[in-house]
N, C-alpha and C positions, 0 to 999 in steps of 0.2 A: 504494500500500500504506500502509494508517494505522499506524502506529509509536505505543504508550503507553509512559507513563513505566512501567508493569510489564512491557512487555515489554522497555523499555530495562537495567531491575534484571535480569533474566531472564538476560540479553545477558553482563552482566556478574556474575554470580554464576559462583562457584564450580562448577566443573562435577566433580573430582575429587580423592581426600586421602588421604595416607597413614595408616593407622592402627596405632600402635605401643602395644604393650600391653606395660607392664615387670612381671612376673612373678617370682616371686623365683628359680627355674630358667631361665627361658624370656625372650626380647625374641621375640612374635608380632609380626610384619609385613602389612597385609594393603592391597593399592589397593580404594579404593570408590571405585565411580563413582556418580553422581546420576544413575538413569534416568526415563523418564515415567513409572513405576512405580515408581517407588520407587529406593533404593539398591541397587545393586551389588555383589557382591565378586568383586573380578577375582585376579591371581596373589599368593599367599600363600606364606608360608615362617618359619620360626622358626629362631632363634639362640640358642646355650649359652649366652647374657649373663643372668645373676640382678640382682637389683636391689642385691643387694651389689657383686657386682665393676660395673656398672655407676657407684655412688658412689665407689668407690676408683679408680678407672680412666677416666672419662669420655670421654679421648679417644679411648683403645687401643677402645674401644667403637662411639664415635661413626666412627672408621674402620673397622670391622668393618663397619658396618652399612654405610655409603656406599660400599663393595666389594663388598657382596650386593647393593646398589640396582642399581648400573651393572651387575653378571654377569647379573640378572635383566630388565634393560632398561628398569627403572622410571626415567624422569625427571622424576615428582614430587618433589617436596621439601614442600609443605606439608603439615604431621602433626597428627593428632588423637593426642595422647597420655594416655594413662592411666597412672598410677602406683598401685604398693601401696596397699592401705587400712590395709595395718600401716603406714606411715608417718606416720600419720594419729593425733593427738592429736584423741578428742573429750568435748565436752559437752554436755548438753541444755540447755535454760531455758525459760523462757517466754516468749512476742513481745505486748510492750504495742503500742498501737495507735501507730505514729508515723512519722516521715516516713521516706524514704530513709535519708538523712543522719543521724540521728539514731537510725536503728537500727543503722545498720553503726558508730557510738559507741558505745552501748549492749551490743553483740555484744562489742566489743571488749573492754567493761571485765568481762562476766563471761567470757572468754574469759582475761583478766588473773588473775581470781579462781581459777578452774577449773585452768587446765596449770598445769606445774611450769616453764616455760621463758617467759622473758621474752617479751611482744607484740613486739618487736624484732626476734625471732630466728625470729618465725613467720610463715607466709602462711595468712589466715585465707577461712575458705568456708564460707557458713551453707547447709543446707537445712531451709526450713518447711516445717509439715503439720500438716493440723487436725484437732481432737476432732470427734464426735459429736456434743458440743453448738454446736459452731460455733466455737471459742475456737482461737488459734492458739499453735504452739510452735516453735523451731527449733532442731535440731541442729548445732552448733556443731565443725567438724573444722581443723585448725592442722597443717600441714607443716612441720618445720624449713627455715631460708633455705636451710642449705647441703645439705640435699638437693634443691632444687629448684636452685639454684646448680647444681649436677651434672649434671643435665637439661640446664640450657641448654648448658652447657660439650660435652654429649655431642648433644645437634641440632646442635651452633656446627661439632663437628666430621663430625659427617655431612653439613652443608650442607642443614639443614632447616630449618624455620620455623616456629613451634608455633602453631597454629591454636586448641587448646581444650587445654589441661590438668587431668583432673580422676583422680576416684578412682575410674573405671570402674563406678560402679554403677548406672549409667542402666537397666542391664537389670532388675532388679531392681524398678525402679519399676511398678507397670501403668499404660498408657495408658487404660485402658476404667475405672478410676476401680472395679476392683472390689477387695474386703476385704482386710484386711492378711496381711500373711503372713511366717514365717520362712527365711530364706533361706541356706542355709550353701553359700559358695562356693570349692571345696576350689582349693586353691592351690599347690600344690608340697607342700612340708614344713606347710603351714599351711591353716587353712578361717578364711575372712571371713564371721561373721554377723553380717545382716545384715535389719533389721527394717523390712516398708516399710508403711505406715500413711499414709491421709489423703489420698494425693498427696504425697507424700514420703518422706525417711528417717529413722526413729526412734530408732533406733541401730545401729552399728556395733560392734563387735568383731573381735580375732583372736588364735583360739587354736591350739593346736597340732593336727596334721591327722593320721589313721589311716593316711598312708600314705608311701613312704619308706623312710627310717633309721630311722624312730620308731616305723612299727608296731609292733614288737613291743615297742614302750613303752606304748603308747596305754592308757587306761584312761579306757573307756566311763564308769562311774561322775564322776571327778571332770570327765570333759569335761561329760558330762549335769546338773552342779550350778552349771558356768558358764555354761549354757542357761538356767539354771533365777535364777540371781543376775541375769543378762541381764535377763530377763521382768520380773523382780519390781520392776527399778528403771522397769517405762517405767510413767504413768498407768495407771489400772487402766481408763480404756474403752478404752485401745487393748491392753493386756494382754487386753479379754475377745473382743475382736475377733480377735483372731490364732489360728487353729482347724488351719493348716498347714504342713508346715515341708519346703522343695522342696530338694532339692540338686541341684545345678550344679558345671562347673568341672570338672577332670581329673576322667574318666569314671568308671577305676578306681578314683579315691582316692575319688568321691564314693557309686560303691557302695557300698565296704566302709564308707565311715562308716555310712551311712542302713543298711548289716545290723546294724551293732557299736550304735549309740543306737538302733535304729526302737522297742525296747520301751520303754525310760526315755523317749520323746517320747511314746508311747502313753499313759502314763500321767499326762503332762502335760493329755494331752487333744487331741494334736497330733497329725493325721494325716499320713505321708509322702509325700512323690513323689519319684521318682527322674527330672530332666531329661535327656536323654541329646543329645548335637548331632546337625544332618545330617551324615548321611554313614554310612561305616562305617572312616574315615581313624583314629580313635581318640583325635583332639585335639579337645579344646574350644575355637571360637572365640574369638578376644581381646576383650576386654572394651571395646577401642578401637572396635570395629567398632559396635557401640549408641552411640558415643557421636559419631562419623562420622553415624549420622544426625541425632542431634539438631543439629552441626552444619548439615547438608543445609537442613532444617528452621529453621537461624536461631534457634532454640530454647537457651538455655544447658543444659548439661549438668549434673547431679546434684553437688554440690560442685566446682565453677568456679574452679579458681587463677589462671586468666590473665584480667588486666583488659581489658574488652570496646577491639576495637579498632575506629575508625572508618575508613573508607577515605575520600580526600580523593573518589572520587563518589559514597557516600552523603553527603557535606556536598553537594553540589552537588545529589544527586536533593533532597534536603530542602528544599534554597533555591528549587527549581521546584517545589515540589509540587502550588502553586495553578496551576490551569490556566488561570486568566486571566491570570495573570501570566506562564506561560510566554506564550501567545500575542502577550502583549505586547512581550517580550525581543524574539522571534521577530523579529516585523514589526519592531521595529528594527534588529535585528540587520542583515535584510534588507537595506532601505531603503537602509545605508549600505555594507553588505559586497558587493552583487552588482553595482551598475553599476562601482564600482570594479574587481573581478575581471573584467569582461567586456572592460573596456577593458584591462585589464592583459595578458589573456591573446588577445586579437585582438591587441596591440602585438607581443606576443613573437613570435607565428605568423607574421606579417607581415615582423617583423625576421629572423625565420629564414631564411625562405624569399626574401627577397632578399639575404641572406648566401649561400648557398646555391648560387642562382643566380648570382652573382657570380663565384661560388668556379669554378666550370662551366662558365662561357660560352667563353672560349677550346678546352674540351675536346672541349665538347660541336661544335663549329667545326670542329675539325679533326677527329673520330670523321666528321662531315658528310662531308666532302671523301673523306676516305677510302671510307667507305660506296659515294660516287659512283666508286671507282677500282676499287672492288671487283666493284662490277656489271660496269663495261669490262671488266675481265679475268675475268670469273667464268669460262666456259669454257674458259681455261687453267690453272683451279686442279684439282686432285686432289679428285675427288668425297667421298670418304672422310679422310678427316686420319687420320695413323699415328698421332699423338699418344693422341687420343682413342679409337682402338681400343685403345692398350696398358692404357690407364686403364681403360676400359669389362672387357678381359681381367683386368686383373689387381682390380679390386673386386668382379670376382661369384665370386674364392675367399676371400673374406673372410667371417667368420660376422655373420648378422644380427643376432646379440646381442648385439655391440658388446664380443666378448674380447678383440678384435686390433685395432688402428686405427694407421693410417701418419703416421707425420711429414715425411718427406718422398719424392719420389720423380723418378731422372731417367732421363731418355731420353736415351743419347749415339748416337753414330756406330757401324753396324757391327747398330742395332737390340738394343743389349746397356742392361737397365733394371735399377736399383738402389732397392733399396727399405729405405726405414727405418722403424722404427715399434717400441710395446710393444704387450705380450700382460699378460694378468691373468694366464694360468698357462702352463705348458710343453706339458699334452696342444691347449691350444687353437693355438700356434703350428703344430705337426707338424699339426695337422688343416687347418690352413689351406695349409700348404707341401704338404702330398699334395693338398690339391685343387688347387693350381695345376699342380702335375707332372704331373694330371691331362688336362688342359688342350690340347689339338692343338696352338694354335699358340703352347705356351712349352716349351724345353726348357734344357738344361744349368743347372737350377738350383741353386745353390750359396747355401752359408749363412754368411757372413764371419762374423759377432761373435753373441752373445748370453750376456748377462751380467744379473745382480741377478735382484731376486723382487719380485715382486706390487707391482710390474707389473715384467715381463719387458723388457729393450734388446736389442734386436735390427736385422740389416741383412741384408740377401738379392740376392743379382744372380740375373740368367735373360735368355737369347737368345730375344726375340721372333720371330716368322716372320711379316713379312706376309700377309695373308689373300688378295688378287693376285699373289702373289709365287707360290702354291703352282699 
């Protein structure tokens, strides 16, 4: 069988990840698996944690949740997480042509200009995306440390391992590279818009949500004039580009917005759509779960907080990657590791097996003799051994699925046999004692001891009958 270094990567990738989506009501939980088709979602469940008491609280949380993991059977632990986009300081700019290094400087210092809170205090995560005319831009978003501090503090105490950190808006993006769009992603008490242009994010916001405690605050009007302040600050080719504006995110809240704004967006010039999730469960998937595959995919995620980590065998697949080179390792490797091993391990075999023998030979000597004494007198021995009949009687009332099993058991004088052993449960002992009582040749069975749970101590005596005797 040929073995590539892809399918060696294959071998060792990531086969499964939790995906934890912090919501400002809700912590969604969902396992994705990587199938040949694509990702997975296997068993899901939501918890009362908001992204407040989650920052206030991170452990009493991070224990909540590693108590829903174990009741539900999950023993993943590494997490794809998403955080609020309200958490999220952002700004636009523009991207001069430049290196790596140089841009993530450059990000910084009008990242410096822009927030109100020191580069110190922030983790910063740029997303580009480009004009019409070819020109590039990128949106500029900044998390406080100690909220993301909280995060770890709250995996630290679930016993998880954060795999990708971002601001959940991977779904948002289109893969097929088709035209920009408005996107308002209702959120508890709040809706995240959210502008995706170019192959990327244009801008972000969040404002208050139609649904809640606040409905009956809500006012279409000044919400539809922050739609509209939104619009007006992006470039005007991707302003003229944006023709749709889709909602998403809690079902009901995302309804009633898109009824309460659909005319003031009309008049934008913006056409609605109402996204609704599979199923008819009435939750919106978590926003972790898009972001789980970009994972799968190897792919970073839409605003990336956590710095890429290397594993010590992608350094190792990198260092073989030339295939001459491996082949080269190879045969030396060979050369000097196999006639070594072969000697090594024909020594030991050798060393064993005349240890072994050694150990044996006096035994095996006198088993000999005996053997020969056995034959002499075989015609004065008892065709049937009583021993082995009590044994053979007494294991076929025992169940075959291994509820009841004996620890010890004897045969004294008088043909009276004592038997010890546990049981898993109580109805599985009584089913085993009535089939022996069943039994022709055992009577007077009596039950000495049984005591504890799961697993059951127990002892049993019974008068055998021999099966000649009758």
């Amino acid at each position: 069988m040929k073995l590539t270094l892809a399918d060696l990567k294959k071998r060792f990738q990531v086969r499964s990840v939790l995906a934890l989506s912090i919501e400002s009501g809700r912590l969604a939980v969902s396992l994705v698996r990587q199938e040949a088709d694509g990702p997975r979602v296997g068993r899901s469940f939501a918890l009362p944690i908001g992204a407040d008491a989650l920052v206030a609280d991170p452990e009493k949380a991070g224990q909540q949740l590693a108590s829903h993991l174990d009741t539900a059977g999950l023993r993943e632990r590494r997490a794809v997480v998403c955080i609020p986009a309200s958490w999220a300081l952002i700004a636009a700019t523009e991207v001069p042509s430049l290196g790596v290094e140089d841009l993530r400087g450059y990000l910084e210092l009008r990242a410096e200009r822009e927030f109100p809170i020191p580069i110190a205090d922030l983790r910063l995560s740029h997303c580009a995306y480009a004009l019409p005319d070819g020109s590039q831009r990128a949106t500029v978003a900044g998390v406080p440390v100690k909220r993301m501090v909280a995060v770890e503090r709250f995996l630290a105490a679930a016993g998880c391992r954060a795999a990708s950190v971002s601001l959940g808006l991977d779904g948002c993006v289109p893969r097929d590279g088709s035209a920009a769009a408005l996107h308002f992603v209702a959120n508890g008490t709040h809706v995240d818009l959210v502008i995706a242009a170019g192959g990327g994010i244009a801008a972000v916001r969040t404002l208050p949500g139609a649904g809640g405690a606040r409905a009956a605050a809500f006012d279409a009007e000044t919400f539809s004039r922050e739609v509209r302040i939104t619009l007006g600050r992006l470039p005007e080719a991707v302003r003229q580009q944006v023709h749709e504006a889709r909602f998403g995110g809690t079902p009901a809240t995302a309804e009633e917005l898109c009824i309460q704004i659909r005319q003031q967006l009309r008049r934008m010039g913006l056409a609605s759509r109402l996204e609704r999730p599979e199923g008819e469960s009435g939750e919106h998937p978590g926003a972790a779960i898009d972001a789980a595959g970009q994972f799968f995919r190897q792919s970073p995620s839409v605003f990336e907080f956590l710095a890429p980590q290397v594993s010590r065998w992608q350094t190792v697949f990198r260092q073989f990657d030339d295939r001459r080179r491996r082949w080269i390792v190879m045969a030396a490797v060979a050369a000097v590791v196999l006639p070594v091993l072969i000697y090594f391990i024909r020594s030991r075999l050798e060393s064993s097996l005349n240890s072994e023998w050694k150990a044996m030979a006096g035994n095996v000597a006198e088993l000999e003799a005996l053997q020969g004494r056995i034959r002499q007198f075989r015609p004065w021995f008892e065709p049937g051994p009583q021993v082995l009949q009590v044994i053979e009687s007494l294991t076929a009332a025992f169940p075959e699925g291994g509820e009841v099993w004996a620890k010890s058991v004897q045969y004294n004088e008088g043909h009276k046999v004592t038997c010890a052993g546990f049981a898993k449960n109580q109805p599985a002992l009584m089913s085993m004692l009535e089939r022996l009582r069943a039994r022709p040749d055992v009577s007077d069975v009596q039950v000495q001891q049984v005591r504890g749970e799961n697993p059951l101590q127990f002892s049993f005596t019974y008068k055998w009958a021999p099966r000649d005797g009758k």
